[in-house]
TORLOPA-251555 format. One record per residue: residue in three letters; x, y, z of N, C-alpha, C in turn. Coordinates in steps of 0.001 Angstrom, whole numbers. Layout:
 res    n.c1    n.c2    n.c3   ca.c1   ca.c2   ca.c3    c.c1    c.c2    c.c3
 ALA       X       Y       Z       X       Y       Z       X       Y       Z
...
% end
This chain:
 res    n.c1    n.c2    n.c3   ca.c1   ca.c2   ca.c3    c.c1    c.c2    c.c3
 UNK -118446   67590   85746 -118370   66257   85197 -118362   65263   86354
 UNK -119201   64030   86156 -119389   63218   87193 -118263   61904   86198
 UNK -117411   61631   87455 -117116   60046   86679 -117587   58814   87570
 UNK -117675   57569   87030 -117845   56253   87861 -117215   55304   87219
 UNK -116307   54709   87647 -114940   53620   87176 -113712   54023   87302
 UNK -112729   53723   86405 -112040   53905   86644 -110947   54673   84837
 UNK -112078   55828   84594 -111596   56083   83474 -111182   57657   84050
 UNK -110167   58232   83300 -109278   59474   83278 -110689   60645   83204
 UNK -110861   61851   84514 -111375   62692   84294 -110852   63305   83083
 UNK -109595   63999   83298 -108554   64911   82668 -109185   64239   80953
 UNK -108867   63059   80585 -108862   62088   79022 -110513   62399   78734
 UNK -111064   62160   79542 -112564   62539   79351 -113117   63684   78761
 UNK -112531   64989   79358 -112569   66250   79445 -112100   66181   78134
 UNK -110540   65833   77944 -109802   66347   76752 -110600   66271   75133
 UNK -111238   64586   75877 -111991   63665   74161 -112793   64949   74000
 UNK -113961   65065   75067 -114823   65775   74942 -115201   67233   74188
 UNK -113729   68495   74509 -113578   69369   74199 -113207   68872   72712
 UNK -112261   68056   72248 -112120   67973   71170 -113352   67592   69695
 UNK -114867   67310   71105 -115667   67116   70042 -116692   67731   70168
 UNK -116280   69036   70514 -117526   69782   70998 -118168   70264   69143
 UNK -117244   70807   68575 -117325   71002   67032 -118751   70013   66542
 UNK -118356   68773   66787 -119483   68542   66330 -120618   68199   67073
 UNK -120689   68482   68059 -122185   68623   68912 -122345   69852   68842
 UNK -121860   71261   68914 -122479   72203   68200 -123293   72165   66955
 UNK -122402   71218   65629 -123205   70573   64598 -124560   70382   64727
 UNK -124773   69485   65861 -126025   68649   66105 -126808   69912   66370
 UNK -126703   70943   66942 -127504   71950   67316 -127511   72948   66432
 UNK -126855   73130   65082 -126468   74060   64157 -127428   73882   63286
 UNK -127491   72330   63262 -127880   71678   61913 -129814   71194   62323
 UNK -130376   71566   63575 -131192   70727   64255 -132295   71923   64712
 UNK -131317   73184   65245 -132257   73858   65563 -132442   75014   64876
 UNK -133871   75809   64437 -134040   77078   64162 -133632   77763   64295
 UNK -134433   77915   65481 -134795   78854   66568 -133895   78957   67496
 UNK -133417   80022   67942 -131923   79903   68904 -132921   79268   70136
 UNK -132482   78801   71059 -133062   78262   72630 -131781   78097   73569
 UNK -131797   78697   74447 -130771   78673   75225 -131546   77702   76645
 UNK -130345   76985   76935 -130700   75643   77936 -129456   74882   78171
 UNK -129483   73955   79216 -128799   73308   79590 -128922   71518   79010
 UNK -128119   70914   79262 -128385   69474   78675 -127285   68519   79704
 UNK -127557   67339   79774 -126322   66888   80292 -126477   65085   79578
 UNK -124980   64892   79285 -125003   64279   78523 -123590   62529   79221
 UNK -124560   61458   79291 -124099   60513   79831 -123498   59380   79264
 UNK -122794   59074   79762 -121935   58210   78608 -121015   56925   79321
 UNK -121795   55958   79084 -120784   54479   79296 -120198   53383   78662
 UNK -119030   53470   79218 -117782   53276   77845 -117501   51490   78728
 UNK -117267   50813   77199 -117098   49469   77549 -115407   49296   78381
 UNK -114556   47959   78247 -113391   47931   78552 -112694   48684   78048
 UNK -112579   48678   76330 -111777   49276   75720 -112082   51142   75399
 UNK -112735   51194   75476 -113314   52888   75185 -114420   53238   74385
 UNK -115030   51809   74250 -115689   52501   73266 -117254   52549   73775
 UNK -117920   53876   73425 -119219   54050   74213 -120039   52911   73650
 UNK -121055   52159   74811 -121919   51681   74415 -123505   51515   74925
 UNK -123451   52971   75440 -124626   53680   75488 -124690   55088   75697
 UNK -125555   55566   75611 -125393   57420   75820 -126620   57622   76172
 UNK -127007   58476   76725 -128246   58708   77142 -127997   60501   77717
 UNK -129449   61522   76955 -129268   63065   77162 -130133   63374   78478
 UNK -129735   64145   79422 -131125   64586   79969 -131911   65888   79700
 UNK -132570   65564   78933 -133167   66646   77790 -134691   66401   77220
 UNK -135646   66610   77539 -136840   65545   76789 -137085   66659   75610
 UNK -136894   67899   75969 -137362   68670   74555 -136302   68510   73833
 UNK -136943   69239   72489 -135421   69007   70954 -135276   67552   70995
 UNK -136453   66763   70642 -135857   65403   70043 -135075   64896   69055
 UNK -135162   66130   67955 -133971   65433   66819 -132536   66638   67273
 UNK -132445   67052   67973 -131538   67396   68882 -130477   66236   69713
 UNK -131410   65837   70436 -131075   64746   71297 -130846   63436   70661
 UNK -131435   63385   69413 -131269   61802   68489 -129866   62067   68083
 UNK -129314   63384   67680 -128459   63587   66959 -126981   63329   67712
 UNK -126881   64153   69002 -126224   63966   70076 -125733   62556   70741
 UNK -126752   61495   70943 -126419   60266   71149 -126037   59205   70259
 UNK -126640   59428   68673 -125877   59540   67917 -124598   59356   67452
 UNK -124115   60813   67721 -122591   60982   67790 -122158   60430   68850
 UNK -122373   60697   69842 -121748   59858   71031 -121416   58370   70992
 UNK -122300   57548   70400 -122462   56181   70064 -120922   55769   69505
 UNK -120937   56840   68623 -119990   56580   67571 -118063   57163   68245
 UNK -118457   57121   68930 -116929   57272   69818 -116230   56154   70570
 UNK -114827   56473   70748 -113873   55800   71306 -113262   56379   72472
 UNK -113833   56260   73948 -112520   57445   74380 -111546   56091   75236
 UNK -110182   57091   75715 -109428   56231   76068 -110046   55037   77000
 UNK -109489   53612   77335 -109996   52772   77760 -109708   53014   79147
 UNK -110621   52951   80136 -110467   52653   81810 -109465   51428   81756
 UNK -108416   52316   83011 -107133   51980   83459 -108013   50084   84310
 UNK -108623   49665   84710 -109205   48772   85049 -109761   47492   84172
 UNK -109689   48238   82914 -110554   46977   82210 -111759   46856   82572
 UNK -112581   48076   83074 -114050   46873   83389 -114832   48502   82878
 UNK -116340   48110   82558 -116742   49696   82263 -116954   51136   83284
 UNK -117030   51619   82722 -116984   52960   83335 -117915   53669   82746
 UNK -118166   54764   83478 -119145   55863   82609 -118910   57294   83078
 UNK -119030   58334   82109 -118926   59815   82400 -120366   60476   82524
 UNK -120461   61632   83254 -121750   62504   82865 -120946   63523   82928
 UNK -121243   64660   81661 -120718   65846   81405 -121996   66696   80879
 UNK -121650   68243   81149 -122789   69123   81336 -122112   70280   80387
 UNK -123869   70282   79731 -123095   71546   78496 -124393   72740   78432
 UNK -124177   73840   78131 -124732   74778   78240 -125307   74914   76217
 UNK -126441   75353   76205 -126406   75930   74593 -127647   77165   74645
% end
């Protein structure tokens, strides 16, 4: 996991694991065909926590990747101790 600001690796990690459930979803519900690959998945969170952009590095599995940023969009993680934005990149295997 890469961070830049001033938001909690550890809080990052924690949100994250807690939503792995449903980004498996996104890949449950998205793909056939099993495909095993890597993805990494970026995320910058305003003052308060809440993402307001996401971006996959992934160009194959587009409704994969629609689905993923998606969900991401739709999150809150804790707010950077700074007040100003921040952003995570976290790396997932499928």
């Amino acid at each position: 996991m890469v961070i830049s600001g001033a938001i909690s690796k550890e809080a990052v990690e924690k949100f994250i694991a807690a939503h792995l459930r449903e980004i498996d979803k996104c890949y449950s519900d998205n793909i056939n065909t099993p495909v095993k690959g890597r993805f990494s998945l970026k995320i910058d969170v305003d003052a308060s926590g809440k993402v307001i952009k996401a971006e996959i590095g992934i160009d194959e599995l587009k409704v994969l990747k629609s689905c993923i940023i998606k969900l991401a969009e739709s999150w809150t993680l804790p707010a950077p101790s700074d007040g100003k934005t921040a952003s995570a990149e976290c790396f997932f295997e499928f």
